[in-house]
C-alpha positions as CSV (number, residue, x, y, z in Angstrom):
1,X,2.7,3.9,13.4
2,X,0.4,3.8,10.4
3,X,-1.8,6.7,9.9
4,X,-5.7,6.3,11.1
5,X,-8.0,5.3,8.3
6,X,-10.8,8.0,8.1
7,X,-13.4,5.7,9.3
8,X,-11.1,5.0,12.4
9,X,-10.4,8.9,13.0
10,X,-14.2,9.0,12.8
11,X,-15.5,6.3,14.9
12,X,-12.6,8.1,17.7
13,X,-13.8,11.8,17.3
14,X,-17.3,10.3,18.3
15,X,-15.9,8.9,21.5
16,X,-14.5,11.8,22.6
17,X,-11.3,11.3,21.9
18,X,-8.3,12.8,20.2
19,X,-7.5,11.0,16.5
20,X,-4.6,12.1,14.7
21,X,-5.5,14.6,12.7
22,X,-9.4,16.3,13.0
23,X,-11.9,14.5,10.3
24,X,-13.8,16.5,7.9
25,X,-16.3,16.6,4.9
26,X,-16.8,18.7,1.9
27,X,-20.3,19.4,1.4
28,X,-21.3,20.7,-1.6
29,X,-24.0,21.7,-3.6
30,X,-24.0,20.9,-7.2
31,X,-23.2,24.2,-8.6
32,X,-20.2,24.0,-5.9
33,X,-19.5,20.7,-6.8
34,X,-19.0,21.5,-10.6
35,X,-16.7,24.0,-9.9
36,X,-14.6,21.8,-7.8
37,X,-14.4,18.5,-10.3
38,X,-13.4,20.9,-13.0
39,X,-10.8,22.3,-10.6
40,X,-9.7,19.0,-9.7
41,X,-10.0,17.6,-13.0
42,X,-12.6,14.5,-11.7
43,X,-15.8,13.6,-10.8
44,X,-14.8,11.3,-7.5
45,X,-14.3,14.4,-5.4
46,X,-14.5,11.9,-2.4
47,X,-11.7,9.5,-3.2
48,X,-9.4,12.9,-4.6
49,X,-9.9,14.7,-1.0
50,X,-9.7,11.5,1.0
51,X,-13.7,12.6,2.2
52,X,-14.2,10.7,5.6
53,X,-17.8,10.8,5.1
54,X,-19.2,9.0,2.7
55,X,-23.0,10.0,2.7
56,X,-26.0,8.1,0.8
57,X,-29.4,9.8,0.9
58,X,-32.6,7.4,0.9
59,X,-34.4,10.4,-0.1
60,X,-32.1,11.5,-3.4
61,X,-32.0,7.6,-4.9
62,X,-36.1,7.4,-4.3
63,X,-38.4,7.5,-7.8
64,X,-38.5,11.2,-9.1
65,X,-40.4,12.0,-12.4
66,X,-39.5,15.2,-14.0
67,X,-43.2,16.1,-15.2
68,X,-41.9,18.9,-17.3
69,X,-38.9,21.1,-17.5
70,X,-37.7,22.1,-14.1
71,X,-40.0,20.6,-12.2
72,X,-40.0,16.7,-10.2
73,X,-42.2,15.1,-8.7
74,X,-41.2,12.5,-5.4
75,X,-42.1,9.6,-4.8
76,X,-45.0,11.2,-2.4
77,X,-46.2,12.7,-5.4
78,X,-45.1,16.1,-4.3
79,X,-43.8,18.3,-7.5
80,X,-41.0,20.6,-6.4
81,X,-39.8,23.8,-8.5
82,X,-36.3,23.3,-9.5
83,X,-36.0,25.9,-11.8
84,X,-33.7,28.2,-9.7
85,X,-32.6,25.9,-6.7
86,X,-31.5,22.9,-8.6
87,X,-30.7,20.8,-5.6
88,X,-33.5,20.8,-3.7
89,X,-36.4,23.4,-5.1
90,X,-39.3,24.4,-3.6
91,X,-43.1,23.5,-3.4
92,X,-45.1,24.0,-6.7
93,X,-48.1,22.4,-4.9
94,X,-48.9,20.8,-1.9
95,X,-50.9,18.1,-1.4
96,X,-53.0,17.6,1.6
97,X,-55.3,20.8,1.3
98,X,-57.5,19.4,4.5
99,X,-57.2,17.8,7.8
100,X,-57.0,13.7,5.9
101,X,-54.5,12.3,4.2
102,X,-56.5,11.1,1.7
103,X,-54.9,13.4,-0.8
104,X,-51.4,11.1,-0.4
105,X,-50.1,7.9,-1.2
106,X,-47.0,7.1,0.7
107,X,-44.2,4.8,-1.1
108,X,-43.0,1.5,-0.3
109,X,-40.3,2.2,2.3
110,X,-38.9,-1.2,1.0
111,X,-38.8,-0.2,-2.4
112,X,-35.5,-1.6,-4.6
113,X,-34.9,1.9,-5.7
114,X,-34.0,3.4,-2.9
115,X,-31.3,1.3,-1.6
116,X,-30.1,0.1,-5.1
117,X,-26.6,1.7,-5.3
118,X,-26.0,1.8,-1.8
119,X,-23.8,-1.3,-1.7
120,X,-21.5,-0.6,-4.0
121,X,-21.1,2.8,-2.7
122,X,-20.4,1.9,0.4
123,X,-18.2,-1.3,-0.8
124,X,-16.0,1.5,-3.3
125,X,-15.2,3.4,-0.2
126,X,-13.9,1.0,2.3
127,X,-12.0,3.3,4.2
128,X,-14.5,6.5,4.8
129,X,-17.4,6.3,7.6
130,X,-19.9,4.9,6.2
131,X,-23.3,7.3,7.0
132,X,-26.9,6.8,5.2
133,X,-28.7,10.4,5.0
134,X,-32.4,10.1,5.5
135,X,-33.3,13.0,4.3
136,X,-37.2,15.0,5.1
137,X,-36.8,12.6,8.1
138,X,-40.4,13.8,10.0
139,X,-41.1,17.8,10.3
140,X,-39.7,18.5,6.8
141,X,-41.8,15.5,5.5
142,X,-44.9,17.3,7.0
143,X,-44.5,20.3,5.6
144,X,-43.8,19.4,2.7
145,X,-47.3,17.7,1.9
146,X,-49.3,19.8,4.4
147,X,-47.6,23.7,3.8
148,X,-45.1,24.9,6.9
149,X,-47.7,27.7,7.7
150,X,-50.8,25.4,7.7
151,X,-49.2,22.4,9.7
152,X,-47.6,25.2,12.3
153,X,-51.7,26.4,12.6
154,X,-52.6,23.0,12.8
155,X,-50.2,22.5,16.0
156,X,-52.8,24.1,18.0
157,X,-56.1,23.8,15.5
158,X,-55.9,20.3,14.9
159,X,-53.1,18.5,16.9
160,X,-55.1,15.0,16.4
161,X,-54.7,15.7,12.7
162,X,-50.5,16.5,13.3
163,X,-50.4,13.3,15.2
164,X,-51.7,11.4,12.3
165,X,-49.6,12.6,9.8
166,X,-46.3,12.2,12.0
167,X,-46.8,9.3,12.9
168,X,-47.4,8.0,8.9
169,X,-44.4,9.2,8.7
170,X,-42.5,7.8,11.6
171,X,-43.7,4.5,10.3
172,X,-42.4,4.9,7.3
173,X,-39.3,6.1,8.2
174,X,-38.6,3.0,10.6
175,X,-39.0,0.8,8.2
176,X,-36.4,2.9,6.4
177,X,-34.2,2.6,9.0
178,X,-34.6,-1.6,9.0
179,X,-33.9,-1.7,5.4
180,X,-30.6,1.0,5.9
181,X,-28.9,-1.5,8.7
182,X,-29.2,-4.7,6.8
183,X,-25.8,-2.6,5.3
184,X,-22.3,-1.8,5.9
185,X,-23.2,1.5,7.6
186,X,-21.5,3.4,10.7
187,X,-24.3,6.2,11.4
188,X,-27.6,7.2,10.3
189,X,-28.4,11.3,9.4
190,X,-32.0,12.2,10.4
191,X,-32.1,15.5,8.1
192,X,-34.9,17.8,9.8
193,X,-34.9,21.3,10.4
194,X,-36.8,22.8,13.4
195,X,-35.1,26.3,13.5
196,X,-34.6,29.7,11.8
197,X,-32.2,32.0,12.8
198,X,-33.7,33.6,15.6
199,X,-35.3,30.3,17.6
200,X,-37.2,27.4,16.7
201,X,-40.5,27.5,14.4
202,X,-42.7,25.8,16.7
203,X,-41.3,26.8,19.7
204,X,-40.2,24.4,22.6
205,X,-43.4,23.0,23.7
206,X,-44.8,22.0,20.3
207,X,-41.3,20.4,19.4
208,X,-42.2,18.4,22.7
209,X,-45.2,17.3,21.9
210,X,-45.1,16.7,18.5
211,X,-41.7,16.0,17.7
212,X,-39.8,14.6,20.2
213,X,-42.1,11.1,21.1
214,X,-41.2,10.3,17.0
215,X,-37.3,11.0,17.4
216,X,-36.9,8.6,20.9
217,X,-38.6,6.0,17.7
218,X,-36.3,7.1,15.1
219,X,-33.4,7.3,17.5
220,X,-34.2,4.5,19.3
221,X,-34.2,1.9,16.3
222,X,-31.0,3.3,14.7
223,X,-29.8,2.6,18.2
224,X,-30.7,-0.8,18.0
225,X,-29.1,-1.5,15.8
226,X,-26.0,-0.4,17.2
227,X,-25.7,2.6,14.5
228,X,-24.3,6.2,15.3
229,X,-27.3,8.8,15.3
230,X,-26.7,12.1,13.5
231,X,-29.0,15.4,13.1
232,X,-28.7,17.7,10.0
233,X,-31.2,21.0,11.8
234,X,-30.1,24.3,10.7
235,X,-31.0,26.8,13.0
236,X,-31.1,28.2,16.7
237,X,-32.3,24.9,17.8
238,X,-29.1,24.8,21.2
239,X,-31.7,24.8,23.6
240,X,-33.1,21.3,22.6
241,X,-29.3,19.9,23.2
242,X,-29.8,18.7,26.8
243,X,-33.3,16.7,25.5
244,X,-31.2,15.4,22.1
245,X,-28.8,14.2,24.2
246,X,-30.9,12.2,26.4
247,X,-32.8,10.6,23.0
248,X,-29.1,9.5,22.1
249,X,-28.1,12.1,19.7
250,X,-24.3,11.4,18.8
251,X,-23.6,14.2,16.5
252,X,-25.3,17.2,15.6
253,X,-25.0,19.3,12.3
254,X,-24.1,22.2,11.0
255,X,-22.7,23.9,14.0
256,X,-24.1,27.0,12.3
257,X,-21.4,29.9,13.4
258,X,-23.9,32.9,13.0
259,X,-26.5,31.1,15.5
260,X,-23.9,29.3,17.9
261,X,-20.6,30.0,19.5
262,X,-18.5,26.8,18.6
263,X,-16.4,27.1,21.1
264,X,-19.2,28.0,23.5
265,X,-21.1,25.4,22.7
266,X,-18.5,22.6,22.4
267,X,-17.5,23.8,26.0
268,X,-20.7,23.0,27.1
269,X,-21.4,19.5,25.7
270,X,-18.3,18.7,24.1
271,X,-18.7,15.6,26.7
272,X,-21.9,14.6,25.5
273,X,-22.1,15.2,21.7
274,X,-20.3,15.7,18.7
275,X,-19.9,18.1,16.3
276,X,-20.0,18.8,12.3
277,X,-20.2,21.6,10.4
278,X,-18.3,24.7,11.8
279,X,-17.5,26.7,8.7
280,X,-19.5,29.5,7.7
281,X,-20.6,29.4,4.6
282,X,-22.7,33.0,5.1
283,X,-19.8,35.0,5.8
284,X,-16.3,33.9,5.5
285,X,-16.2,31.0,2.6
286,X,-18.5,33.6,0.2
287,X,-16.7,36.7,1.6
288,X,-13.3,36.1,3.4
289,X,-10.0,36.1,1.3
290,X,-8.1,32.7,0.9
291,X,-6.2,33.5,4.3
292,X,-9.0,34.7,6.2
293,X,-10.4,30.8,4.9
294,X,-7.0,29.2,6.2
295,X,-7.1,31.0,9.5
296,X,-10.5,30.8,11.1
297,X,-10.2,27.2,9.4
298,X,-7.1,26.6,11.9
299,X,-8.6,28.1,14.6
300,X,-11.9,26.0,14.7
301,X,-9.5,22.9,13.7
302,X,-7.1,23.5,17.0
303,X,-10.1,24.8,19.5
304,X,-13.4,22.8,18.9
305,X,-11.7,19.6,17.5
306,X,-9.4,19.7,21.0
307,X,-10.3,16.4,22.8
308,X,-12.2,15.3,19.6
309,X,-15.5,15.2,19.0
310,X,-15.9,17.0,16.0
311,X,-15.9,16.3,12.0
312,X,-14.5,20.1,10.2
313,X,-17.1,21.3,7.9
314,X,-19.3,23.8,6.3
315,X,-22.4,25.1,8.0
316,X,-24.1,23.3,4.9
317,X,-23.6,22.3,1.7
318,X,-21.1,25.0,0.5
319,X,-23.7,26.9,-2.5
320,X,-21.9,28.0,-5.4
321,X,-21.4,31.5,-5.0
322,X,-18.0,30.5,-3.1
323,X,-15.1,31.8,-4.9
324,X,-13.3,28.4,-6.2
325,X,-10.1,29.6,-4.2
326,X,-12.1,30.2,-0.8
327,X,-13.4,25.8,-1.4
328,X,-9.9,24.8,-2.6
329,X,-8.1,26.9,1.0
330,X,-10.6,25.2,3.3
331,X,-9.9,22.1,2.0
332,X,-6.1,22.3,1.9
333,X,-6.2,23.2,5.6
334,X,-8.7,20.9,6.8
335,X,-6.4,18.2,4.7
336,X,-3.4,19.3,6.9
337,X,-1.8,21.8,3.9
């Protein structure tokens, strides 16, 4: 029998079944990934180590202006400090100072731009699962016009305020997701973060009221469509599980070792949900030896991917403090070396 294609070992996993061999995806930031294309000697990391994700973010092929050195501004008009963190940065200003949005402009969710490569991305990767990232999907988007402090105040100061501004947002973002499905694509990746490593930032009952109404919208419409719905929310967000699964979550990311038993929690909802992620990237890639890579590798491989439903991978983009030989161990082993 022919071996499964990744997009087949994929589209299995997520039905809770067991493919042939576990499917996984090198996330990498770009320090990381440098180090890895000159180690493998190209820049199609994804074709050389047979990815089976092949990701697309809305939010990285939207208009960005670099207004001076080091610092971009989005297409919200939002100008982020890259100086240090060149893959995402942080705030240099934000830009709703009161309780309006007056001071923002959103984009054209429509907008060419966005979706101009996608295409031919996904048409030069037949084979991989074909998932579109949309990135800054609702909280993230919020705080990143309004402050995190100020719109976690504004919760319980000015809730009608919150409501406005989420639901801008979830607007937008649906018409993202029409524009996404009109393509090849398997899944769609809401990228919001609600936690930190001791709980959520809100708490439960803000996260009810504020964010959960928008993601049965999101969720619903990717479900629609008959599309695969995955969360990227780093954090100690498990207790939300039971209320993601009933909105239709199919696979949650990272699987963040330090704030979740694996094997604990794939135990528990293994039935219900995937997983992806797995592999820390605060202890073990940055500060295990190679072996100590290959063997909790193994071990997450042959207990949480038991029964499928779950895609091997770090607990985020691997930064590039990694040793070069701690990436190139994980890989081999999650590649069946």
């Amino acid at each position: 029998m022919a071996p499964m294609t990744p997009r087949e070992r994929v589209k299995l996993t997520l039905e809770h079944r067991q493919p042939d061999r576990i499917p996984y995806h090198f996330g990498c930031t770009a320090p990381a990934r440098s180090k890895l294309e000159n180690y493998y000697g190209t820049s199609d990391l994804e074709r050389v180590m047979e990815d089976h994700l092949i990701i697309y973010s809305t939010r990285r092929h939207a208009a960005w202006t670099e207004v001076r050195p080091g610092f971009w501004r989005d297409e919200f008009g939002v100008v982020w400090n890259r100086t240090i963190d060149t893959d995402i940065g942080v705030v240099h200003d934000y830009l709703l100072k009161e309780h309006s949005l007056k001071g923002v402009t959103f984009p054209d969710p429509q907008s060419p731009e966005r979706y101009a490569t996608l295409a031919a991305t996904l048409a030069r990767y037949p084979q991989q699962y074909h998932l579109v990232n949309i990135g800054f999907s609702l909280f993230e988007r919020a705080w990143s016009l309004r402050s995190m402090p100020e719109l976690l105040v504004d919760m319980i100061d000015a809730p009608a305020f919150v409501d406005e501004l989420l639901e801008a947002i979830t607007a937008f973002q649906l018409s993202v997701v029409e524009e996404v499905v009109k393509h090849d694509v398997d899944g769609i990746l809401f990228g919001d973060d609600w936690g930190h490593q001791q709980g959520l930032l809100m708490g439960p009952r803000h996260w009810r009221r504020f964010i959960k109404p928008r993601l049965a919208e999101l969720y619903g419409a990717a479900k629609r469509h008959g599309k695969a719905v995955f969360i990227h929310c780093c954090g100690k967000v498990q207790e939300l599980f039971p209320e993601l699964i009933e909105l239709g979550l199919d696979v949650f990311n990272p699987l963040q070792p330090e704030v979740m038993n694996p094997y604990e929690i794939k135990r528990q909802y293994g039935d219900r949900l995937a997983f992806y992620g797995g592999m820390s990237i605060q202890k073990v890639l940055p500060f295990g030896t190679p072996q100590e890579v290959r063997d909790e590798a193994r071990r997450l491989i042959d207990g949480v991917g038991r029964g499928g439903g779950f895609i091997i991978a770090p607990a985020h983009d691997m930064p590039g403090d990694i040793p070069i030989e701690n990436m190139v161990a994980f890989i081999e082993v999650a590649r069946g070396g």
